[in-house]
C-alpha positions in Angstrom: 255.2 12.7 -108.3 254.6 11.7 -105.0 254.9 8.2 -106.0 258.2 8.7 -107.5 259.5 10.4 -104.4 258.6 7.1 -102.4 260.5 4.8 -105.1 263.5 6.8 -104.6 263.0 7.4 -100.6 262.9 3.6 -101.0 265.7 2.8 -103.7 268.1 5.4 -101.1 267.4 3.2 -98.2 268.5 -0.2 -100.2 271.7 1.3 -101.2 272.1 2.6 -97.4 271.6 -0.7 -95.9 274.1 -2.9 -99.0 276.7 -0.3 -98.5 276.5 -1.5 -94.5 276.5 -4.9 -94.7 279.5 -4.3 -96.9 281.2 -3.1 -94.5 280.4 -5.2 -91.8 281.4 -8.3 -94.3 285.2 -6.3 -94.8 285.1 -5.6 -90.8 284.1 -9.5 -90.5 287.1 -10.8 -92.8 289.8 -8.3 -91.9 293.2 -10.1 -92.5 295.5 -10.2 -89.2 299.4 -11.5 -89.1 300.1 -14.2 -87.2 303.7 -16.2 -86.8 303.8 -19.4 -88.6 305.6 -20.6 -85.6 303.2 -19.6 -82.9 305.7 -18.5 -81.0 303.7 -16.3 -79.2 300.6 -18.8 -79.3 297.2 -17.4 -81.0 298.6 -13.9 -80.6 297.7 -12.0 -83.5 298.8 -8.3 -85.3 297.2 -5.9 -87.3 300.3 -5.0 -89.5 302.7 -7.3 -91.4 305.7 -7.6 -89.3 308.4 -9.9 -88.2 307.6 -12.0 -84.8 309.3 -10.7 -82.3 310.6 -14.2 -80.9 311.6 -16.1 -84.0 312.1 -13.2 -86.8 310.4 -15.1 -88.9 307.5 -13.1 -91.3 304.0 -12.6 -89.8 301.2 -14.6 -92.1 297.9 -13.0 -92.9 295.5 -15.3 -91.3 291.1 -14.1 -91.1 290.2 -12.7 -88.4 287.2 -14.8 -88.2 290.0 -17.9 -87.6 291.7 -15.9 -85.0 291.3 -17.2 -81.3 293.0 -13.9 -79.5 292.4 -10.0 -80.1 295.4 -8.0 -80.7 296.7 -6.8 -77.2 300.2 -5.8 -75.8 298.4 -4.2 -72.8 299.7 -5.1 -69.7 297.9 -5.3 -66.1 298.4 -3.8 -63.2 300.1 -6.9 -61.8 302.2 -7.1 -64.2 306.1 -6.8 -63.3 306.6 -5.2 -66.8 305.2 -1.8 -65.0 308.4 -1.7 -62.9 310.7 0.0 -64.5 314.3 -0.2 -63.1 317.1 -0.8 -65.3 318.9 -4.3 -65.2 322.8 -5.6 -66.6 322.3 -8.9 -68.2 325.3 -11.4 -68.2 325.4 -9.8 -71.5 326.5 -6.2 -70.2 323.4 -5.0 -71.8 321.1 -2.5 -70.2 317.2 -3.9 -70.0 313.8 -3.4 -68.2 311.6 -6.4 -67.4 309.5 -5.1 -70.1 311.8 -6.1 -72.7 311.2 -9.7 -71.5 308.1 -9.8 -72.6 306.8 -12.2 -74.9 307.8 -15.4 -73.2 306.6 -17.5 -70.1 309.3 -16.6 -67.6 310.7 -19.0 -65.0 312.4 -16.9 -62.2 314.3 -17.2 -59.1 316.3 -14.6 -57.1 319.8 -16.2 -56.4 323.3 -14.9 -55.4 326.5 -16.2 -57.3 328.8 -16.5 -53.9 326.3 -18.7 -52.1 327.6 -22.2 -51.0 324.2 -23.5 -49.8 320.6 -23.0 -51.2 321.3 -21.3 -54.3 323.1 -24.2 -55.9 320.1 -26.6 -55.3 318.0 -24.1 -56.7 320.2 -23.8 -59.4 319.6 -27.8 -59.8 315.9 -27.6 -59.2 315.5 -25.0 -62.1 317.7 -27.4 -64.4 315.1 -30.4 -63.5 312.2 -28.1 -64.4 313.5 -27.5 -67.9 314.7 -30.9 -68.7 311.2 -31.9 -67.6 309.5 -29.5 -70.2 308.9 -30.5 -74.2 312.1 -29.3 -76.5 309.9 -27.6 -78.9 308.3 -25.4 -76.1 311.9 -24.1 -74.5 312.4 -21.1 -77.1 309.1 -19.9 -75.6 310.4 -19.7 -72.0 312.9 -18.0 -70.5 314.8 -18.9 -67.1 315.5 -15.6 -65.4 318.0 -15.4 -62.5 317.9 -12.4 -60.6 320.9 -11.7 -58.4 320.3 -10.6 -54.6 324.1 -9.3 -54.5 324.2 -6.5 -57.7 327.9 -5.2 -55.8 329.6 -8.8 -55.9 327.1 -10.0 -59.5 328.6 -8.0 -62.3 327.4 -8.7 -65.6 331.2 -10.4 -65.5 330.5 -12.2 -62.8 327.0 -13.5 -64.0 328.7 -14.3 -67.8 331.1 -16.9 -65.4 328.6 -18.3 -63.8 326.0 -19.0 -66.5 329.2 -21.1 -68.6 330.3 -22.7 -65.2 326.4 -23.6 -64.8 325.9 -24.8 -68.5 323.3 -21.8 -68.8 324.9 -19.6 -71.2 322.4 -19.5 -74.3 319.5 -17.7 -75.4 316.9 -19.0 -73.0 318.7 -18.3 -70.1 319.0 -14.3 -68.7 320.6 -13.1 -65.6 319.9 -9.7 -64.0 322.3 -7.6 -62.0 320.0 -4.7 -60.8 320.4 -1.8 -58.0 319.6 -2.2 -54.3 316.5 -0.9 -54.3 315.6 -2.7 -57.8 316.3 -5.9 -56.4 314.6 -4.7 -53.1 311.4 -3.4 -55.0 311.4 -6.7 -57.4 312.0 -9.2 -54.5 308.8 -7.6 -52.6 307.0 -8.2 -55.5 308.0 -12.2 -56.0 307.3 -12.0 -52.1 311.0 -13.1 -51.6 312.7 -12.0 -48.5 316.4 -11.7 -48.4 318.9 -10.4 -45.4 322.8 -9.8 -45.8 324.2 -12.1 -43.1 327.8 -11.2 -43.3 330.4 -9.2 -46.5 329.4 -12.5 -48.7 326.4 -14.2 -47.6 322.5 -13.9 -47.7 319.6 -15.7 -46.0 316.6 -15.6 -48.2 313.3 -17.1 -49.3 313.5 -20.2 -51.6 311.1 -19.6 -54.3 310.7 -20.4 -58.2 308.1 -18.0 -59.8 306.0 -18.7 -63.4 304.8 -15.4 -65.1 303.1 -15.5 -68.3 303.9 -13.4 -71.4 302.5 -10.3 -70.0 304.6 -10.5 -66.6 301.7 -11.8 -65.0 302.7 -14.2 -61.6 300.7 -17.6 -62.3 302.2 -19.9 -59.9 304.9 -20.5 -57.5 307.2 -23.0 -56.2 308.8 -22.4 -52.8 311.1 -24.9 -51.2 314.3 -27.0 -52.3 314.0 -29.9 -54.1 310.5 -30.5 -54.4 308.1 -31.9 -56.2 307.9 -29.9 -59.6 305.1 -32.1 -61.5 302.9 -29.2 -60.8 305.4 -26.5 -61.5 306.3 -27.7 -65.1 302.1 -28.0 -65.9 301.8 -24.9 -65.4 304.6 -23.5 -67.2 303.7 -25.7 -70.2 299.9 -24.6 -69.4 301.2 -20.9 -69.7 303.3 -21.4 -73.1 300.0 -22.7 -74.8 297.9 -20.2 -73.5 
């Protein structure tokens, strides 16, 4: 009898120990969805869905193939945690958040200015015809108005066609006073009201990656970009 109650002591503990590595072998080759297009690079979901750049169908893929844990947490550097509202040229209402997804190129500009904003207008222009065609539907160039009372979403719509901006890769942002104000201290761009239509401000070109995270910037007019546009094609294949 004894003997017996060893065999099955025994014969419990084999079953215990298959049943676990059973698991562990399901755990190890869990299917995760993934966009055919990498639109959103290695990214990765737990759910079938539809990729939230291109629409297109998320494919299973193993999850010992995948490169990237499933994550839409964002840090606390991240501009997505600020959460005034915005006008787009559009006339729709948005938070930063909602830009997420895509490396963002972004400069704080006013629609009235005569002077710097047009070169920086031209230098963001030479940074995207600099950067691969099949990467620009992973970027998106964000203009940020210092003057919301002048820049309505009217106003911004006229000047993205006048600029040959107006398509999908190109946003502009008509926010408060003291959205602009809170989102300009965050780019470290100052900006002062001058006279009814004019602004002195900082001359800066800012690279967040897909999270809202600030990865590099470019501050000046009309300079040397070579290490601007590595780094915003660095950031899309991240």
């Amino acid at each position: 009898m004894q003997y017996l109650k060893y065999i099955t002591i025994l014969f419990v503990a084999i079953l215990t120990l298959t049943a676990c590595n059973i698991g562990n072998s399901k755990n190890k080759n869990e299917v995760l969805f993934q966009c055919p297009m990498k639109c959103e690079a290695e990214k990765t979901y737990n759910t079938e869905a539809s990729c939230p750049v291109c629409k297109m169908d998320l494919k299973p893929i193993s999850k010992e193939t995948s490169k990237i844990a499933v994550t839409d947490e964002i840090s606390e550097t991240s501009i997505f945690n600020l959460t005034t509202k915005w006008n787009t040229e559009e006339n729709e209402t948005i938070e930063l958040e909602d830009l997420k997804g895509k490396t963002l190129v972004m400069v704080m500009i006013y629609t009235s200015c005569k002077a710097a904003c047009p070169r920086l207008v031209a230098d963001m222009h030479n940074i995207e015809k600099q950067i691969p065609k099949d990467l620009i539907s992973k970027i998106n160039f964000v203009f940020v108005s210092i003057d919301p009372e002048t820049d309505t979403p009217k106003k911004l719509k006229e000047f993205a066609i006048e600029n040959f901006m107006d398509d999908e890769h190109h946003t502009f942002l008509q926010g408060t006073d003291s959205g602009v104000r809170e989102f300009s201290n965050v780019l470290a761009v100052k900006y002062k009201q001058i006279s009814p239509m004019d602004f002195s401000h900082s001359n800066i070109i800012s690279v967040f990656n897909s999270l809202g995270e600030l990865v590099h910037q470019q501050e000046g007019l009309g300079v040397d970009n070579k290490e601007t546009i590595s780094k915003i094609i660095e950031t899309v294949n991240n």
